[in-house]
C-alpha positions as CSV (number, residue, x, y, z in Angstrom):
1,X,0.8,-22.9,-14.7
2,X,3.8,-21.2,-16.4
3,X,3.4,-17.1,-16.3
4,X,5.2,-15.2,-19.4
5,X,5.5,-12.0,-18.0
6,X,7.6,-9.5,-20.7
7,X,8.6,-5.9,-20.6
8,X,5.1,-3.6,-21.8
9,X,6.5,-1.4,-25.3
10,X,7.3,1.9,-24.2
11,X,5.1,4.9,-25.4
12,X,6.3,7.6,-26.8
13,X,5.1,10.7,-24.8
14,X,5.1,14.9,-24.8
15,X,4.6,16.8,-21.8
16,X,4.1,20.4,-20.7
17,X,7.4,21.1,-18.8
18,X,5.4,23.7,-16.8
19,X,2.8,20.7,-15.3
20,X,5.6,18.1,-15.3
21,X,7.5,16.7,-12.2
22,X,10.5,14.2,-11.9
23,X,10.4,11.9,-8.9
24,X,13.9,10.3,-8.2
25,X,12.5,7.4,-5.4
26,X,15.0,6.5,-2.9
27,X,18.5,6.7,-4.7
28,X,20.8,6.1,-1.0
29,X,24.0,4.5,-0.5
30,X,22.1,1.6,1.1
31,X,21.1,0.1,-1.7
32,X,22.6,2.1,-5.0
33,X,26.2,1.8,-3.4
34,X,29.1,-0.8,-3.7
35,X,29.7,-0.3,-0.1
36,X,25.6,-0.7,1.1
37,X,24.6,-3.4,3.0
38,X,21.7,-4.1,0.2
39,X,23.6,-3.0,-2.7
40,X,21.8,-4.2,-6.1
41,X,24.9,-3.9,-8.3
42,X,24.7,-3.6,-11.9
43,X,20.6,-3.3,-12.0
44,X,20.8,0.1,-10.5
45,X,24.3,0.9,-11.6
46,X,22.6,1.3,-15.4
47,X,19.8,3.2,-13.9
48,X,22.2,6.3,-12.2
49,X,23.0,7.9,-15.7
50,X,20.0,7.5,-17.0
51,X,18.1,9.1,-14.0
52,X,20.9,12.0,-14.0
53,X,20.5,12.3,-17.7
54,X,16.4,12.9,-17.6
55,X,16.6,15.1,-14.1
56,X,19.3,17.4,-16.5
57,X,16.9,17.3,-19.0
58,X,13.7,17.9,-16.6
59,X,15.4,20.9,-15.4
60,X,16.9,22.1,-18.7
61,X,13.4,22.4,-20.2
62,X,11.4,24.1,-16.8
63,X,10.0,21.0,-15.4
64,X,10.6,20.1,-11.6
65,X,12.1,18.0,-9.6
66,X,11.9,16.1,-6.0
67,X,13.4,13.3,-4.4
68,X,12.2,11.1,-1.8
69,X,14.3,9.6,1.4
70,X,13.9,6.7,3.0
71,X,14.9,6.6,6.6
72,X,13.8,4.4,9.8
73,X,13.8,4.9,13.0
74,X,15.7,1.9,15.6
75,X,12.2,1.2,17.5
76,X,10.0,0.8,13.9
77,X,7.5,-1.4,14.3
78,X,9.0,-2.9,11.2
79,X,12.1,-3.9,13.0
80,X,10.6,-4.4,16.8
81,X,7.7,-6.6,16.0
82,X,8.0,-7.6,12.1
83,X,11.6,-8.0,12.6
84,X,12.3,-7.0,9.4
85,X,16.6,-6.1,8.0
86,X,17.4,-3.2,10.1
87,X,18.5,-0.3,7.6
88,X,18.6,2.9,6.0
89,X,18.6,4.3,9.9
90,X,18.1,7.8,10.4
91,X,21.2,9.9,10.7
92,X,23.2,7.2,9.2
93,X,24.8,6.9,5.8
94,X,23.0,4.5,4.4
95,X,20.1,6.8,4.1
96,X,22.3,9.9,2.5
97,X,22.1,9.9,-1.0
98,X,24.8,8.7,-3.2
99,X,26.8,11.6,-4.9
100,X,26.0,11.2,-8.4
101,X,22.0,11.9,-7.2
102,X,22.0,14.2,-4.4
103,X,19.5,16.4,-4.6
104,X,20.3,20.1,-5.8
105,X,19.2,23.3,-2.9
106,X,16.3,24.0,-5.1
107,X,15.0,20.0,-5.3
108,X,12.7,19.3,-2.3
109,X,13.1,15.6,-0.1
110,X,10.0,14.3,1.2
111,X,11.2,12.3,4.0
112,X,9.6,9.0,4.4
113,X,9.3,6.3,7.5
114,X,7.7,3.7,5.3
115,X,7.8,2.3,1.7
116,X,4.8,4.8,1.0
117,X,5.9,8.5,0.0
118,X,2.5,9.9,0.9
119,X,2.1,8.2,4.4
120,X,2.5,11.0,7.3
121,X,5.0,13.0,4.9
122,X,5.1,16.2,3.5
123,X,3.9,14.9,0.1
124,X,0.5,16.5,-0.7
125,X,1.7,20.0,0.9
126,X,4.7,19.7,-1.7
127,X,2.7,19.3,-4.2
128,X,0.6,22.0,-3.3
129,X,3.6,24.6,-3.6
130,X,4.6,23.2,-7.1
131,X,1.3,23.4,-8.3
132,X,1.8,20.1,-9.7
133,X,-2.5,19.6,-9.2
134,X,-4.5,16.1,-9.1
135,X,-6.1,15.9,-13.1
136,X,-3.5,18.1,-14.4
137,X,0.0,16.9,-13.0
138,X,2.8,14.6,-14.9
139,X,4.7,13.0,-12.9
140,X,7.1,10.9,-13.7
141,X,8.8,8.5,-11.8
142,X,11.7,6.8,-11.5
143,X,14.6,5.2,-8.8
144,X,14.4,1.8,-6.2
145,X,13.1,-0.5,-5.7
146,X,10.8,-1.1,-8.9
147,X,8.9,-3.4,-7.0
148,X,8.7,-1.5,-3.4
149,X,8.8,1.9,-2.9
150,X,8.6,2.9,-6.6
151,X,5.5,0.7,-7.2
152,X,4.2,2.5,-3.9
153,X,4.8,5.7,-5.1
154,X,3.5,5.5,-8.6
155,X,-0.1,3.7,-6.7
156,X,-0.1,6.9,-4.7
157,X,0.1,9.3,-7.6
158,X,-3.0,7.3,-10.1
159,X,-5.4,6.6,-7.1
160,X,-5.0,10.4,-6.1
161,X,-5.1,11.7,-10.4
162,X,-2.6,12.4,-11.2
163,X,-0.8,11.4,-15.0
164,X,1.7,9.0,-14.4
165,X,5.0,7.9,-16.8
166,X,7.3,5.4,-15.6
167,X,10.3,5.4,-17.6
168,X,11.2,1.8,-17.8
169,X,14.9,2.4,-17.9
170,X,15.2,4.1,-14.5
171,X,14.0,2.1,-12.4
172,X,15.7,-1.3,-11.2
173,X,15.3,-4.3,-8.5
174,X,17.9,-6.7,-7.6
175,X,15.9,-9.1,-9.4
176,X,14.5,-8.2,-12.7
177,X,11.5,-10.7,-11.9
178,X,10.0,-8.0,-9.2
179,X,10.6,-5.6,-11.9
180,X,8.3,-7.3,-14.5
181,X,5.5,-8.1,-11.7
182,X,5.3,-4.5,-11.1
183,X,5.6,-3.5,-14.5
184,X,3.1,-6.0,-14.8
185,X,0.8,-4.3,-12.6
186,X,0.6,-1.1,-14.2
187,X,-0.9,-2.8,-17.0
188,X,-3.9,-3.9,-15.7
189,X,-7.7,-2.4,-15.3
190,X,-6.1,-0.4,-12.3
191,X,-3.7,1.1,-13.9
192,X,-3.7,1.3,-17.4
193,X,-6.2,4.3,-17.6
194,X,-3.7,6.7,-16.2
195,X,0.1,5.2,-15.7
196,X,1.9,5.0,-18.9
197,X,4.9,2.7,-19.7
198,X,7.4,4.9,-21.2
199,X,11.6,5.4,-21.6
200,X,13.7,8.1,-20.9
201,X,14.8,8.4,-23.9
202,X,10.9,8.6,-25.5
203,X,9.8,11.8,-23.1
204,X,9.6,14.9,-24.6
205,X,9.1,18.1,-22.8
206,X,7.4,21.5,-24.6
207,X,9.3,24.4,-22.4
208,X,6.5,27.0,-21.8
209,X,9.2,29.5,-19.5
210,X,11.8,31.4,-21.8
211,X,14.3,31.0,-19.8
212,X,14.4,27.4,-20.4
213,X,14.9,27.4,-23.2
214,X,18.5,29.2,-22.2
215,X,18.9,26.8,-19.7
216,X,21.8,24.9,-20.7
217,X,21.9,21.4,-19.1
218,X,25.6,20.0,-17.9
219,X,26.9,17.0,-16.6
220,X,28.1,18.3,-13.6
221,X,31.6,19.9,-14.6
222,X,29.6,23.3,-16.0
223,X,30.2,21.4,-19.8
224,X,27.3,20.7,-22.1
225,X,26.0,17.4,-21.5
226,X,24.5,15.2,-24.4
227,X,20.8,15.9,-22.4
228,X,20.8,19.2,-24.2
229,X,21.4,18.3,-27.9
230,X,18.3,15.9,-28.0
231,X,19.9,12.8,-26.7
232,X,16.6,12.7,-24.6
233,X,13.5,14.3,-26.5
């Protein structure tokens, strides 16, 4: 039986900036790098800007951000009795993240030993601080793999309440077959009730904080980006 499995339409979305967190999942030099072992070239090469351009925009309207790393440890179970790639090592620079997405000094990393960002991390206690609250929180989340990690983490945030976007256009596998399965997934009875199919370019964020509204987003050289004259709603 031949599957036809196509990219969901993108919703059109407003958020309140002041309930509204960014995830960036995973962006390291292991895999979003020329030089990585397990680099996926031009699938996550569009992705970079695009996740730069919406974490500017995040932050430009009062909305939060955090990243998540994925490290391992030589003597993971994974590697020892799975015998899984060996990568992403702790300490090493696989797992650092690549320039254009390190995370700024006020952007907390949850530090992760497995695919799943709420597995014996720091997650929930995160969370917690950012008052970013099970019924009320939008999270949005974006980053690699589509299909492992990011899939993991946007399970983690519906089964525990949370509104979820995925912004279609941030998020990338090697192959863009895993990308439609898990697309694919979000669609379903499981899913669809609180993950919503979305694009960067189709988020809008209400700033409830006056000083976001002065908050002027850049693209890194302290000169006004495009983010902050409504490329991204």
């Amino acid at each position: 039986m031949l599957v036809d499995i196509s990219y969901p339409d993108p919703a059109r979305v407003e958020l309140d900036a002041s309930k509204t967190l960014l995830i960036i999942v995973d962006m390291e030099n292991c895999s979003a790098h020329p030089n990585g072992p397990q680099y996926m070239g031009e699938p996550v090469e569009k992705i970079i800007p695009r996740i730069a351009q919406l974490r500017n925009y995040v932050r430009a309207h009062g909305g939060r951000v955090l990243h998540t790393q994925s490290v391992r440890r030589r003597d993971a179970l994974e590697f020892t009795l799975f015998h899984n790639v060996v990568r992403k090592l702790e300490g090493s620079w696989d797992a650092e993240f690549i320039d254009a997405l390190k995370p700024a000094a006020d952007e907390p990393v949850v530090v992760k030993y497995t695919h799943d960002c709420f597995y014996q991390t720091d997650m929930e206690q995160w969370l917690k601080r950012l008052e970013i609250r099970p019924g009320d929180g939008r999270v949005i989340v974006t980053g690699i793999a589509s299909r492992g990690c990011v899939q993991c983490a946007v399970t983690g945030f519906s089964i525990r309440d949370y509104y979820v976007y995925v912004p279609m256009d941030c998020t990338a596998a090697k192959d863009e077959t895993e990308t439609l399965l898990s697309f694919s997934l979000y669609r379903g009875f499981g899913y669809r009730y609180n993950v919503t199919m979305t694009q960067s370019d189709m988020i809008t964020l209400a700033s409830t904080d006056a000083t976001a509204h002065s908050s002027a987003a850049t693209d890194g050289s302290g000169r006004m980006s495009e983010v902050g004259i409504g490329v991204i709603r």
